[in-house]
N, C-alpha and C positions, 0 to 999 in steps of 0.2 A: 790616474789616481796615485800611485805609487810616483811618479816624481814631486806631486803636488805634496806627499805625506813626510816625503823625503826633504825636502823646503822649508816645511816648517819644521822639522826638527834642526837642520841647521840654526836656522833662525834663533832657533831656542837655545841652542849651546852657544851662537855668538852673543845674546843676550846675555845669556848666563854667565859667560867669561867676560862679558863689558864690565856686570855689575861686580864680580869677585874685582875687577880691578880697580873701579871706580872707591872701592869700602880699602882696599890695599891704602889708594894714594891720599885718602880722608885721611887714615888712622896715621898712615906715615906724618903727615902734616900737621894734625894735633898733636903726636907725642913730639913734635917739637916747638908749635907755639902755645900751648896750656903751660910747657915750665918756664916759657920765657913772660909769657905774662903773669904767672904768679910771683917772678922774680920783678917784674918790674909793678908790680903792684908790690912786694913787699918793700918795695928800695921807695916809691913812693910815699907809703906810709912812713916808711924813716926817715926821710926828708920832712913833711909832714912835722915828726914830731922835733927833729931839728929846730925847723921855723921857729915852732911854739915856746922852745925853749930860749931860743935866742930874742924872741919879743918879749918872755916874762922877764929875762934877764935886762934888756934894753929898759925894761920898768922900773925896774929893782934901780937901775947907776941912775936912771934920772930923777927918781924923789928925791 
């Protein structure tokens, strides 16, 4: 009984230390693509209104 009880608490602390590391290399990895894709969403949108302006303008020389 006592090696059986012994087992599963290994069990539990390799569980335990899988999950602190799995939430480690999440977090690690978001905090570096959440600011790349806000940066390329924001460069996006500024392209975006580039376009818009360069087709109003393209309207404007051709009347």
């Amino acid at each position: 009984m006592h090696q059986e009880a012994f087992n599963k608490l290994n069990l539990l602390t390799v569980s335990s230390r899988l999950f602190e590391l799995s939430e480690r290399y999440i977090k690690a990895g978001l905090s570096h693509s959440v600011p790349l894709v806000l940066r390329l969403r924001k460069n996006k949108f500024f392209q975006k209104q580039l376009l818009d302006m360069s087709c109003q303008n393209n309207r404007i020389i051709s009347v």
